[in-house]
C-alpha positions as CSV (number, residue, x, y, z in Angstrom):
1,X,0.0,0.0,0.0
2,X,1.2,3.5,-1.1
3,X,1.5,5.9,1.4
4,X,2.7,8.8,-0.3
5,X,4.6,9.7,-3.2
6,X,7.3,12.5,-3.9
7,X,7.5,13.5,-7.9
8,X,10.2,15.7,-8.6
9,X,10.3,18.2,-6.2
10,X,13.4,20.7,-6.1
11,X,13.9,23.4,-3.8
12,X,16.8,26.1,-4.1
13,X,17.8,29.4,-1.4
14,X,18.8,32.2,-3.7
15,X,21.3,30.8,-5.9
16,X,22.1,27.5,-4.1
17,X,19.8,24.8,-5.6
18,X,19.8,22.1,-2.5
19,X,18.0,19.4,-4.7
20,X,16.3,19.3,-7.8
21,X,14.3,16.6,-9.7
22,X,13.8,14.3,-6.1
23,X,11.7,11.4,-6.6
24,X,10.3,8.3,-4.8
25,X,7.6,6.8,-2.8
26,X,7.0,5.3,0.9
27,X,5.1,2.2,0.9
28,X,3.3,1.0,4.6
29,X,5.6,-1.4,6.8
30,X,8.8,0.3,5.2
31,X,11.3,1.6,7.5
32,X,13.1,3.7,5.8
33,X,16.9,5.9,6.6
34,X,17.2,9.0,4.8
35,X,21.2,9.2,3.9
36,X,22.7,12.8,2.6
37,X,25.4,15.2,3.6
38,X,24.8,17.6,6.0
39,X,24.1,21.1,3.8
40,X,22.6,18.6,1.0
41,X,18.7,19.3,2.2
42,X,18.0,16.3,4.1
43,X,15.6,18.8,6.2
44,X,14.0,20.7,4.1
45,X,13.3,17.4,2.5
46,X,11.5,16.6,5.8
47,X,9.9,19.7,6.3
48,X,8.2,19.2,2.8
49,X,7.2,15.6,3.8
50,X,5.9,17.0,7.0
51,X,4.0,20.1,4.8
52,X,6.0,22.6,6.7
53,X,7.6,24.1,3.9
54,X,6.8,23.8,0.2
55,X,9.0,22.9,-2.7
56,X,9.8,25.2,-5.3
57,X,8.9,22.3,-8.2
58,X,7.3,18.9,-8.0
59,X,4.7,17.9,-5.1
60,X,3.7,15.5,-2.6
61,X,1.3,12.9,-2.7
62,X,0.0,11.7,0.5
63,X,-2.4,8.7,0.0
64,X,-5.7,9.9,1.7
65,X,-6.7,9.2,5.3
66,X,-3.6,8.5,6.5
67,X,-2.3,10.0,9.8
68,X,1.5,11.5,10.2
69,X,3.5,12.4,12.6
70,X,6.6,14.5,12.4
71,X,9.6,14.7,14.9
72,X,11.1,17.7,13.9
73,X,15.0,18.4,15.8
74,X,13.3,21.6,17.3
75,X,10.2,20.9,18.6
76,X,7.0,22.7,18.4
77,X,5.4,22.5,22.3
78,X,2.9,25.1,24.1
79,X,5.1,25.9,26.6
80,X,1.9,26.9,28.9
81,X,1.0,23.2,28.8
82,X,2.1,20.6,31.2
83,X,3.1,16.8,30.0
84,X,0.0,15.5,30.1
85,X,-2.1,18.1,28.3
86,X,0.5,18.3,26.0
87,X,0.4,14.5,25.7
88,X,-4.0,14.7,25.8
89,X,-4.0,17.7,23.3
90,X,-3.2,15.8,20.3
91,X,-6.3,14.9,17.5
92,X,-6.0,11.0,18.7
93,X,-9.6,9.9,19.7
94,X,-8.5,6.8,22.2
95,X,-6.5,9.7,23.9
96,X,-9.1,11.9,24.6
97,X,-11.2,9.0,25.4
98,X,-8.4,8.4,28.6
99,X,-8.8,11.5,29.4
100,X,-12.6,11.7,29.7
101,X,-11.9,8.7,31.9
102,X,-9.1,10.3,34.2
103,X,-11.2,13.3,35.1
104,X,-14.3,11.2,35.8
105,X,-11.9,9.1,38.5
106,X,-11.6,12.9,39.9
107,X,-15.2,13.4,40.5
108,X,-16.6,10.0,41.9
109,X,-19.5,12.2,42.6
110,X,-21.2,12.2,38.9
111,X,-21.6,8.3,38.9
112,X,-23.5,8.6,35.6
113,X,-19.9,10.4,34.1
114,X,-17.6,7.7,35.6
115,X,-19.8,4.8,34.0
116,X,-20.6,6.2,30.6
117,X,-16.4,7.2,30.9
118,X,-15.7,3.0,31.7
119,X,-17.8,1.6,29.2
120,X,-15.9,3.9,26.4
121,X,-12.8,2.1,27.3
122,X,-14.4,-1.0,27.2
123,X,-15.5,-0.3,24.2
124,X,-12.5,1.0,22.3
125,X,-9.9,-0.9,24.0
126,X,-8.1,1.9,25.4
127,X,-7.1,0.1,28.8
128,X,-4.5,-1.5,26.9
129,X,-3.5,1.7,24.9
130,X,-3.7,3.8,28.4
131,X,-0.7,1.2,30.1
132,X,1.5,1.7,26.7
133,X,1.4,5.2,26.6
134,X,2.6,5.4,29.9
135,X,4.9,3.0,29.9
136,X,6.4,5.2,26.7
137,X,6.9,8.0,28.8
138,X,8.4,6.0,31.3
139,X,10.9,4.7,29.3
140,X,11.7,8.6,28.1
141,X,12.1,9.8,32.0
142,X,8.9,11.7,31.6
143,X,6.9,10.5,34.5
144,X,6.0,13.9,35.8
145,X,3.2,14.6,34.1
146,X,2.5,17.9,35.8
147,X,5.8,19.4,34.6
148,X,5.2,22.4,32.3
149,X,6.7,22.4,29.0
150,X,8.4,25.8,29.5
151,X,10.8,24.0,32.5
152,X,11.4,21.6,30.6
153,X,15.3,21.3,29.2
154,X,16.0,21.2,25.7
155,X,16.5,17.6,25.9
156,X,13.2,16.8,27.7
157,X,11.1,19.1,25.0
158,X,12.6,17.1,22.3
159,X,11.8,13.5,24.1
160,X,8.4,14.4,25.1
161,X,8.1,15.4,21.0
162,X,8.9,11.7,20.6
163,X,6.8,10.6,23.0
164,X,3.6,12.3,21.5
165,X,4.7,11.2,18.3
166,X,4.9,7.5,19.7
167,X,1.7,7.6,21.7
168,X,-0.2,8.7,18.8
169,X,0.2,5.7,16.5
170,X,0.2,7.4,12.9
171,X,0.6,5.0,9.9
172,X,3.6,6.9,9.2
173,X,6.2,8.3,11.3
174,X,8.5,11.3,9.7
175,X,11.5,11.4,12.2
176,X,15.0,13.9,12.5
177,X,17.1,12.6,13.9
178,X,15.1,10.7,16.9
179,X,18.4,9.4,19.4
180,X,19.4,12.9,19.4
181,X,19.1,13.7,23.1
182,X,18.7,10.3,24.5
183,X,20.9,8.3,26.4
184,X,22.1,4.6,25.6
185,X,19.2,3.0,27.8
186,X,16.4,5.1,25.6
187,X,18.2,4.4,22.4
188,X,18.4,0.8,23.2
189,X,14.2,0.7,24.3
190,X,13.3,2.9,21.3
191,X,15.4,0.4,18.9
192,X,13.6,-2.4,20.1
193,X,10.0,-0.8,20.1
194,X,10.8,0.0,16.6
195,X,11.6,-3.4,15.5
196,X,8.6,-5.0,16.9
197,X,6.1,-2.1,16.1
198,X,4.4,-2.7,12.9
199,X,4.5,0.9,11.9
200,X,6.1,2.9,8.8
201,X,8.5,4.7,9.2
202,X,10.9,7.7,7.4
203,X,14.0,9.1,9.0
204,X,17.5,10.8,8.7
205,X,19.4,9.9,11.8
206,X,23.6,9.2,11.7
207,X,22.9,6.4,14.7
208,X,24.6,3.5,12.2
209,X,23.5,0.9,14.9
210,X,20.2,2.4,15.0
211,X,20.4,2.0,11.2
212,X,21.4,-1.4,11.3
213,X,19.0,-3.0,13.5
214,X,15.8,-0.8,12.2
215,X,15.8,-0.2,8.8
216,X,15.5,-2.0,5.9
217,X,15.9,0.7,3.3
218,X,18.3,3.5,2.7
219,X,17.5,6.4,0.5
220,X,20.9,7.9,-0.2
221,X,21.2,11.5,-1.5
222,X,24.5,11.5,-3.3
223,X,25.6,14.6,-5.8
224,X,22.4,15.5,-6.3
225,X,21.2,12.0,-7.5
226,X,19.0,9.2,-5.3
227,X,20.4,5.7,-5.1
228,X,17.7,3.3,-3.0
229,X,19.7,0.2,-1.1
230,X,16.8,-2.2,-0.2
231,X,18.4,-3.5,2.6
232,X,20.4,-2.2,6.2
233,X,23.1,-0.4,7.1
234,X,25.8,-3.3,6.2
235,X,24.3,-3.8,3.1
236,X,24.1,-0.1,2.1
237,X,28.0,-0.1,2.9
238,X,28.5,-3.0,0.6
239,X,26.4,-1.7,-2.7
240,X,27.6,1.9,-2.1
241,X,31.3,0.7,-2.5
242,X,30.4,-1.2,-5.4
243,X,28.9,1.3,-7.0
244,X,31.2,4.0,-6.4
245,X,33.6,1.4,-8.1
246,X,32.1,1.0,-11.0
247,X,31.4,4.6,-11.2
248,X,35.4,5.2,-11.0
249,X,35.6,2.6,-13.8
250,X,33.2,4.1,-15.9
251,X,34.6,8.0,-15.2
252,X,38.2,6.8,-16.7
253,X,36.7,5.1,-19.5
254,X,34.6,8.5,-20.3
255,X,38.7,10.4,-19.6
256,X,40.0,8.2,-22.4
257,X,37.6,8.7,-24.8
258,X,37.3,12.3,-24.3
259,X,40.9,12.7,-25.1
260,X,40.0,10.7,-27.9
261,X,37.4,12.7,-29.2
262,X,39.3,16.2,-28.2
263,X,41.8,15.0,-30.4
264,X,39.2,14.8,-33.8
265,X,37.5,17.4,-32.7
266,X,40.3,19.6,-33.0
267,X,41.6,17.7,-36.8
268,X,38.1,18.8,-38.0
269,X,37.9,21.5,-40.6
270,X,35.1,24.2,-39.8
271,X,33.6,23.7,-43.2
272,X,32.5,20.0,-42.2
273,X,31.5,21.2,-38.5
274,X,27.6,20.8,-39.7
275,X,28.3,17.0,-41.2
276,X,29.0,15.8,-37.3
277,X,26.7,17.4,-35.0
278,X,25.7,14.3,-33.4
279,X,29.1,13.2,-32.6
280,X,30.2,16.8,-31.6
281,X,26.8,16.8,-29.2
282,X,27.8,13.4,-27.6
283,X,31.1,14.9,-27.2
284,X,29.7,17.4,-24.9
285,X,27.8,14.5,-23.1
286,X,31.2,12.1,-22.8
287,X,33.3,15.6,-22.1
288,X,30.7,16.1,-18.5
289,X,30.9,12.2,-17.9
290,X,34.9,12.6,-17.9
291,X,34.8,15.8,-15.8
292,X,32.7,14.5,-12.7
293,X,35.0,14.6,-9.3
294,X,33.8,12.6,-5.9
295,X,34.2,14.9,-3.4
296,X,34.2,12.6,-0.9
297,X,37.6,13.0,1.1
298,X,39.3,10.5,3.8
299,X,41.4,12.0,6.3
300,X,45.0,10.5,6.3
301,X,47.1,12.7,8.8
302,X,50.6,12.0,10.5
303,X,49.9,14.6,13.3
304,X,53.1,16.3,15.0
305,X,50.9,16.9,18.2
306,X,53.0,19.2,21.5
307,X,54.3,16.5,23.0
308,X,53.1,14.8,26.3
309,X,55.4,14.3,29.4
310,X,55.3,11.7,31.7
311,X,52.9,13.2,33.7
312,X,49.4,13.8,32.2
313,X,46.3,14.5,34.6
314,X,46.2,12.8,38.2
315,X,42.8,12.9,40.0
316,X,43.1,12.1,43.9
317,X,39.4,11.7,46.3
318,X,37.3,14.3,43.2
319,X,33.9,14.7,44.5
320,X,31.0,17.1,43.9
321,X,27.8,17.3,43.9
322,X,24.8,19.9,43.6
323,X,22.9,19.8,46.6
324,X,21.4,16.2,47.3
325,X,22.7,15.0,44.0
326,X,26.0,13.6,44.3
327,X,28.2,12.9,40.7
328,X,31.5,12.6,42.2
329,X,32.6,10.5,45.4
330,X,36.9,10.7,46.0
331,X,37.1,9.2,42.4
332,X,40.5,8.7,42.0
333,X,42.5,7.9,38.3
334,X,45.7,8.4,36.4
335,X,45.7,8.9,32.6
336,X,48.3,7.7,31.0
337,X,49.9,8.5,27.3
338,X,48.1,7.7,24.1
339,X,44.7,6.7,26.4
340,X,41.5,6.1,24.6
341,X,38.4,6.3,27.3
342,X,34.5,6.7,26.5
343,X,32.3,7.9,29.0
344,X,28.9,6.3,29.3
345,X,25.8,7.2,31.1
346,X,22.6,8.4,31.8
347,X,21.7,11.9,31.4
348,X,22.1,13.9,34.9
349,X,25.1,11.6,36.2
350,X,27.6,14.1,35.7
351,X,29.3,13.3,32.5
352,X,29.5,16.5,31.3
353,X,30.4,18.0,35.1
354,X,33.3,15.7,34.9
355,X,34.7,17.1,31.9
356,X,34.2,20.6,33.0
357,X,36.3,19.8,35.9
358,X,39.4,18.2,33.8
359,X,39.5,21.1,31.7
360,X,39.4,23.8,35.1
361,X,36.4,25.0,33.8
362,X,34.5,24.3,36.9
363,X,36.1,23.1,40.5
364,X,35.3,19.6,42.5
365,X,34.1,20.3,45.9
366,X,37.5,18.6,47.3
367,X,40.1,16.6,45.9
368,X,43.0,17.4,43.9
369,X,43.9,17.4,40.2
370,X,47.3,17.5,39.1
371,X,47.8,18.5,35.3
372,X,50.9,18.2,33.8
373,X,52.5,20.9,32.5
374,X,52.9,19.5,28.2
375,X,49.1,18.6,28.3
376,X,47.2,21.3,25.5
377,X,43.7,20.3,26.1
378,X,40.9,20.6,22.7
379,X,37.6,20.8,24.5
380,X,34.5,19.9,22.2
381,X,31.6,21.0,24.1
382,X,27.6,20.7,23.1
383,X,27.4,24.7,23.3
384,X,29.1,25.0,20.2
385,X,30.4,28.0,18.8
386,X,28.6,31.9,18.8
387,X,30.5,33.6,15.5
388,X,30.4,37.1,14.7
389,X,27.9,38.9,12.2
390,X,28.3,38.9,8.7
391,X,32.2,36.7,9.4
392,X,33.0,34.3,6.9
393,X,33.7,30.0,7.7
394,X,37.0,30.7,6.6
395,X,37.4,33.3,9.1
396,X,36.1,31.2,12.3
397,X,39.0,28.9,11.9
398,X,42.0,31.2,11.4
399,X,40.9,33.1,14.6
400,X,41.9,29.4,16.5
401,X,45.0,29.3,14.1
402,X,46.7,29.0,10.8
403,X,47.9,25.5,10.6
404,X,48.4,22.3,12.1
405,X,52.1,20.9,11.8
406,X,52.7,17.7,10.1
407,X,55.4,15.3,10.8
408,X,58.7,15.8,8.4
409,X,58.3,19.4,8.1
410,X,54.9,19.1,6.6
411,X,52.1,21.1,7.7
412,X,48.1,21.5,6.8
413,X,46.4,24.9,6.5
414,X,43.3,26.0,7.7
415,X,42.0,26.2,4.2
416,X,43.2,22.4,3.8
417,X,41.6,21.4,7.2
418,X,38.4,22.6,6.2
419,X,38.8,20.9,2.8
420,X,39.3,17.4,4.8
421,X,36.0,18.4,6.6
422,X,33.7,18.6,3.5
423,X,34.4,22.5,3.3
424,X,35.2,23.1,-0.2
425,X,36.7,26.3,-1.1
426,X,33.6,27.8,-2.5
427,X,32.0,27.1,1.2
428,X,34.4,28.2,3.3
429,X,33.6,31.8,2.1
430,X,30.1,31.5,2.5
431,X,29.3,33.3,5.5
432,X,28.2,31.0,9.3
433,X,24.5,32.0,9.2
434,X,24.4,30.3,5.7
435,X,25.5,27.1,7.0
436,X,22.5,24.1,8.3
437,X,23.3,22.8,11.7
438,X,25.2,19.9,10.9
439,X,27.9,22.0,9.1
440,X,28.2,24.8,12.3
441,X,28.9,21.7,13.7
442,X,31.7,20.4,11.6
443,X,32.8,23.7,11.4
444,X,33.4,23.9,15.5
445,X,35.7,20.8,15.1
446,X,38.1,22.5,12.9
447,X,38.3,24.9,15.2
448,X,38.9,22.4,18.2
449,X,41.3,20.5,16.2
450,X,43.4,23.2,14.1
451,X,44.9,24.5,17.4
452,X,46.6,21.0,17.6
453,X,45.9,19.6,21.2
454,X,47.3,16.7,22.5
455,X,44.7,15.7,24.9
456,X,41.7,16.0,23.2
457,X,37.9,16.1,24.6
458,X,34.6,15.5,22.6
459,X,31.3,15.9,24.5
460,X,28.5,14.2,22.3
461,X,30.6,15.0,18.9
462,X,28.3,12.7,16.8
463,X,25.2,15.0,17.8
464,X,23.9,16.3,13.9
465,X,26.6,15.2,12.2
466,X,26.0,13.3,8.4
467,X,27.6,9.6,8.3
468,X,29.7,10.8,5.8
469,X,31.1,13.5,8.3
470,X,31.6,10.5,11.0
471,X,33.3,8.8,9.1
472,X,35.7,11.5,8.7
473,X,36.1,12.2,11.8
474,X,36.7,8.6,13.1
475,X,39.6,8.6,10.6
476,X,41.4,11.4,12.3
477,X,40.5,10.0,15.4
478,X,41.9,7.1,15.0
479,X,45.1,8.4,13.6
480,X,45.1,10.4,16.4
481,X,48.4,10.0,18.1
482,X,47.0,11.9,21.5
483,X,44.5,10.9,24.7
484,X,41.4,11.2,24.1
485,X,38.1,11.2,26.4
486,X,35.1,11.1,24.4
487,X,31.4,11.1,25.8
488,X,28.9,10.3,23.5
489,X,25.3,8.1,23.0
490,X,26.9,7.2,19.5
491,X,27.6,2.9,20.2
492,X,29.5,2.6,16.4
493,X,31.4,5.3,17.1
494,X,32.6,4.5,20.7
495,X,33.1,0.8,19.7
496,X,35.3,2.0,16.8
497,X,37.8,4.7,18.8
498,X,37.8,3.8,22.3
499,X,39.7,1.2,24.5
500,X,38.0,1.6,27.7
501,X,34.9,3.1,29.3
502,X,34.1,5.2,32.3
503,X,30.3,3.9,33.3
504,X,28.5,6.8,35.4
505,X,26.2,4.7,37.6
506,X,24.8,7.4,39.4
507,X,24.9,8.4,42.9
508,X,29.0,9.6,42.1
509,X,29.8,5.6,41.2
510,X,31.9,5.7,37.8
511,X,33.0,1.8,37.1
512,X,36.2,1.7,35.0
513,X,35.6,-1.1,32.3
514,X,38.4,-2.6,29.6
515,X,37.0,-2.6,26.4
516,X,34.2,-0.7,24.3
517,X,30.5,-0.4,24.2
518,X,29.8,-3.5,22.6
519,X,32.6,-5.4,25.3
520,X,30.6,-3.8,28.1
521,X,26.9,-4.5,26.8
522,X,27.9,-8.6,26.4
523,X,29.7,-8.6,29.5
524,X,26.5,-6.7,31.8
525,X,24.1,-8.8,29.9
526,X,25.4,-12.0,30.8
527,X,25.1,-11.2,34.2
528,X,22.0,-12.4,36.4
529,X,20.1,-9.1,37.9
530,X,20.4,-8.5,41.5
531,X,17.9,-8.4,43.9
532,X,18.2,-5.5,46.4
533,X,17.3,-5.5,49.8
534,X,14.5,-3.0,50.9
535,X,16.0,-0.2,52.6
536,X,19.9,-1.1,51.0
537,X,19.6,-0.4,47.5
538,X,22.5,1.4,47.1
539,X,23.8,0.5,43.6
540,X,27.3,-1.1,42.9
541,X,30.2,0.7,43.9
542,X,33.5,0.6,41.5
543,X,35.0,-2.4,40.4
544,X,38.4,-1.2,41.5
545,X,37.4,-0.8,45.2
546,X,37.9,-3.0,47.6
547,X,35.6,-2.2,50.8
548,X,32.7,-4.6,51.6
549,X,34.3,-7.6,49.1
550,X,35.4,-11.4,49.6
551,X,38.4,-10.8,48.4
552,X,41.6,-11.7,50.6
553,X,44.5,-9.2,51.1
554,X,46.7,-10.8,48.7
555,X,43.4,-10.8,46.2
556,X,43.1,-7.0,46.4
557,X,47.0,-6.4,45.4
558,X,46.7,-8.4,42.3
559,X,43.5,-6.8,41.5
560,X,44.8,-3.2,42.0
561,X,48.0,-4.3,39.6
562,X,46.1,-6.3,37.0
563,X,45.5,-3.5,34.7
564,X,48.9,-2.7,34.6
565,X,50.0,-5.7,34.2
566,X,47.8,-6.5,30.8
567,X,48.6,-3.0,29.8
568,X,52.4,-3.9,29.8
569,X,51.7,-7.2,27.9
570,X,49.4,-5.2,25.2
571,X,52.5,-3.3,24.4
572,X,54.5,-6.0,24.4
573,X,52.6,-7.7,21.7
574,X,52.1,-4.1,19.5
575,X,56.5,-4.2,19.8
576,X,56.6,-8.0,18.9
577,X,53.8,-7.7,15.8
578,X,56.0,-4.2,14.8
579,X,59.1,-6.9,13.7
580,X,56.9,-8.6,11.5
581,X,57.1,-6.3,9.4
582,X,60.9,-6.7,8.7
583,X,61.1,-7.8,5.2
584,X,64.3,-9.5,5.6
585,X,63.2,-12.7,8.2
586,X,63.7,-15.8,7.9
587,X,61.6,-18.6,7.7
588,X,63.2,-19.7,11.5
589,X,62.8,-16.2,12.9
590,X,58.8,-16.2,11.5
591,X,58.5,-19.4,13.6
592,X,60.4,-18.2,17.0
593,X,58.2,-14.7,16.6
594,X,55.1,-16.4,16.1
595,X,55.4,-18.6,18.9
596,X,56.9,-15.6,21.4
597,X,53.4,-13.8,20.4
598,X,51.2,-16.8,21.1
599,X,52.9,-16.7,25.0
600,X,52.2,-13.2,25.3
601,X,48.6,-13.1,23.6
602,X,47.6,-16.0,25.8
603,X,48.8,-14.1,28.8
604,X,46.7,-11.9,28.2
605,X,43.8,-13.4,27.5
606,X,44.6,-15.2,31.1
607,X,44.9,-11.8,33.1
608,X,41.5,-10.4,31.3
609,X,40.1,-13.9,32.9
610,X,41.3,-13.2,36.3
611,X,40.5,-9.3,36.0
612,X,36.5,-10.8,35.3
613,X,36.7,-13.4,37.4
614,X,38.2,-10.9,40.7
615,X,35.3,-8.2,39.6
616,X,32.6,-10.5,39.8
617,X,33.5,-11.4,43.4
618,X,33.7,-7.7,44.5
619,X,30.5,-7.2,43.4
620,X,29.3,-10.2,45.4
């Protein structure tokens, strides 16, 4: 069943044409990913869909009767409202049915109200409809329903957006960018209520997890052209590099035979000009074929970071808290060089206070932090950057510097930086107010990273930015020679740049675990859920401490110095692979390397047992 259909709609802002010539359709039970650069129109594409804007060409054919809903990244609430009107003050008749319901419980007086109020839930099933709507805004940390909208956070506008979106069960669901502002549990519970729910949906998001799991079509929006993948995110991957091959194929054929035909064209005598005016206009044709450039670029940087001294950040007994609310409790740690940590947790458990404190831009309540005197920190933060009227993107960076030094004398310009970004020249004298969201926030990277820290800090980088962007950036991360402390709801991205995680619990309990996201999700899934004692339900306390455990004194030690010792044997297997790559060894040597890396990889995976096995027991 058709639900609506787009025929070649175009829309253009002065002289930049976003799209022109768009077409395709949405079909009920489709779940469908909306791919595209940020700057390309992938919201104004959604803001037609959703018959907030118009196009300039083309139009929109919505099948008729069928209801819509449209998440939009800045939501449109009545601030005077509180949750629940806003949640009852949608057009959905089983809602207002609830409602009538709910305020006859109010008045048990007007008998006649409360009964003729039951029987229409009886009859329209809404009991079951009243417990999933709940449970919905539950699951999105909106359970006080007489909150007004115009307290609520940015963050809590745009999940209650979702939640009314949700609760109203439209046969198709228009969505931008829906993880946005949710934490790891949330994205997790909407995931799975998206697979089961039998409902259609359309959305641009850069979650590539999210992608993977729920869709099972990607629209991509490439150059100006659409390419449907009928599959997920793996998939996608897979037919996108095959076709971009076979378009690089097909480009140097069109190279060769334009030199070919430059080469008559220029032999021919003007008087027979009018004899080959079909082969001249398929010159023109094979001469635009031949000129076409990707402008897709992949970061490949040797960075010549400041270097780092011995001593990089030391935290001794950090704690603070905001009245009642405690996020830090004597957290001690010691970073070390090259360290690659992810922060993880839910929103209000001081992720973001933490950073603040390791960059000095706020103060713990007691406890000491010693920062080394080599460490240049780059601090991403979610505010963003504030430019100046009328000042060009250009401009923004060279205020934060000029270069970025290279290794053997090399070095990269701003204007080169920004090219590696998806800023090409043209763009980067556009002025800031021109550019969408997504590219304000590429834009604030290049700021970050052209004044060449060497302990870099990214607070919910992934927030609006395209795949293609992430992709990017995840190459420069990982070539990133620095530490880096990232925090961020983004699971493919942590899993892909991080070594370890920082787990904010809650309550100022932050669990130190040895691996990435995926690592930690297998590993706290396997275990059995506790039950907690009425009146003691104080949640775990850090794997690395060592009151209230079964562990004997000897235990402890080895616990305290297992993570040193498996981060000694790592790089003793990264200096034993390194002399592989000698060119020159023998057959004999191969064999006596080979076997000295088994001994150490096997060590390893024999402390990582221990390390679980000693964890497990403090938390008993």
């Amino acid at each position: 069943m058709n639900y609506l259909t787009v025929e070649n709609i175009a829309k253009s802002y002065g002289e930049l044409t976003l799209f022109k010539d768009i077409s395709f359709s949405i079909h009920k039970d489709q779940k469908i990913a909306f791919v595209a650069k940020n700057g390309t129109g992938k919201t104004s594409i959604l803001n037609i869909l959703s018959k907030l804007d118009q196009p300039d060409a083309g139009q929109v054919v919505f099948r008729k009767d069928i209801t819509v809903s449209f998440l939009s990244q800045e939501p449109f609430l009545d601030s005077a409202l509180t949750v629940e009107e806003t949640i009852f003050s949608s057009n959905n008749s089983i809602l207002k049915i609830i409602k009538n319901y709910e305020e006859a419980l109010l008045n048990p007086e007007d008998t006649e109200a409360y009964q003729h109020a039951f029987e229409q839930m009886d009859a329209n099933d809404a009991w079951d409809f009243e417990t999933q709507y709940k449970q919905i805004l539950f699951k999105l940390k909106l359970e006080d329903l007489t909150q007004k909208v115009s307290s609520l956070s940015g963050g809590q506008k745009k999940r209650l957006s979702l939640a009314n979106a949700l609760i109203n069960k439209p046969d198709l669901l228009i969505l931008d960018e829906p993880t946005n502002h949710l934490d790891l549990e949330m994205i997790e519970w909407l995931e799975a209520f998206f697979t089961k729910a039998n409902i259609t949906l359309f959305m641009v998001t850069h979650d590539r997890y999210f992608l993977e799991r729920v869709c099972n079509e990607i629209i991509e929006l490439d150059h100006g052209k659409l390419y449907s993948y009928k599959g997920n995110y793996s998939y996608y991957l897979e037919k996108k590099e095959a076709r971009i091959e076979v378009e690089q194929v097909e480009t140097g054929k069109a190279k060769q035979l334009y030199k070919k035909e430059l080469t008559w064209m220029r032999r021919q005598p003007k008087a027979r000009r009018t004899k080959s005016k079909s082969r001249i206009d398929d010159f023109a044709d094979i001469k635009h074929r031949a000129h076409q450039r990707r402008k897709d670029h992949e970061i490949q940087l040797e960075l010549n970071m400041e270097r780092l001294g011995n001593k990089i950040i030391e935290l001794h007994k950090i704690s603070k808290a905001y009245g009642d609310k405690v996020l830090l409790n004597k957290f001690d740690y010691t970073f070390q060089k090259g360290e690659r940590a992810g922060i993880i947790g839910k929103n209000g458990t001081g992720k973001s206070s933490f950073l603040n404190i390791l960059t000095q831009t706020a103060q713990p309540d007691s406890g000491k932090i010693i920062i080394g005197e080599t460490v240049k920190f780059g601090y991403y933060t979610q505010t963003g950057i504030t430019p100046k009227p009328n000042q060009k993107v250009i401009d923004v960076v060279k205020e934060f510097g000029d270069y970025i030094p290279l290794k053997k004398g090399r070095q990269i310009s701003a204007q080169q930086l920004l090219e590696r970004f998806l800023f090409d020249r043209k763009k980067q004298y556009d002025f800031v107010e021109k550019l969408s969201g997504g590219e304000r926030k590429r834009l604030y990277l290049c700021t970050v990273l052209i004044q060449n820290p060497n302990f870099l800090i990214l607070d919910e980088p992934t927030n609006d930015l395209d795949i293609v962007t992430l992709n990017v950036l995840e190459s420069f991360l990982l070539d990133f020679p620095g530490c880096l402390l990232v925090v961020s709801h983004d699971r493919y991205f942590m899993d892909k740049i991080v070594d370890h995680l920082f787990i904010f619990r809650g309550n100022g309990l932050i669990e130190d675990f040895p691996g990435n996201y995926s690592d930690f999700r297998a590993y706290d899934d396997s275990k059995p859920p506790k039950k907690l004692e009425e009146g003691n339900k104080k949640e775990k306390t850090n794997w690395k401490k060592d009151n209230n455990n079964k562990l004997s004194y000897n235990e402890q030690k080895e616990y305290k110095n297992i993570e040193s010792k498996i981060k000694a044997l790592e790089f003793d297997k990264t200096e034993l692979e390194s002399k592989f790559l000698n060119p020159n060894l023998t057959t004999e040597e191969i064999n006596t390397l080979s076997k000295e890396l088994q001994v150490i990889i096997d060590a390893i995976e024999e402390k990582e047992m221990r390390w679980l096995e000693l964890s497990e027991r403090m938390e008993e």
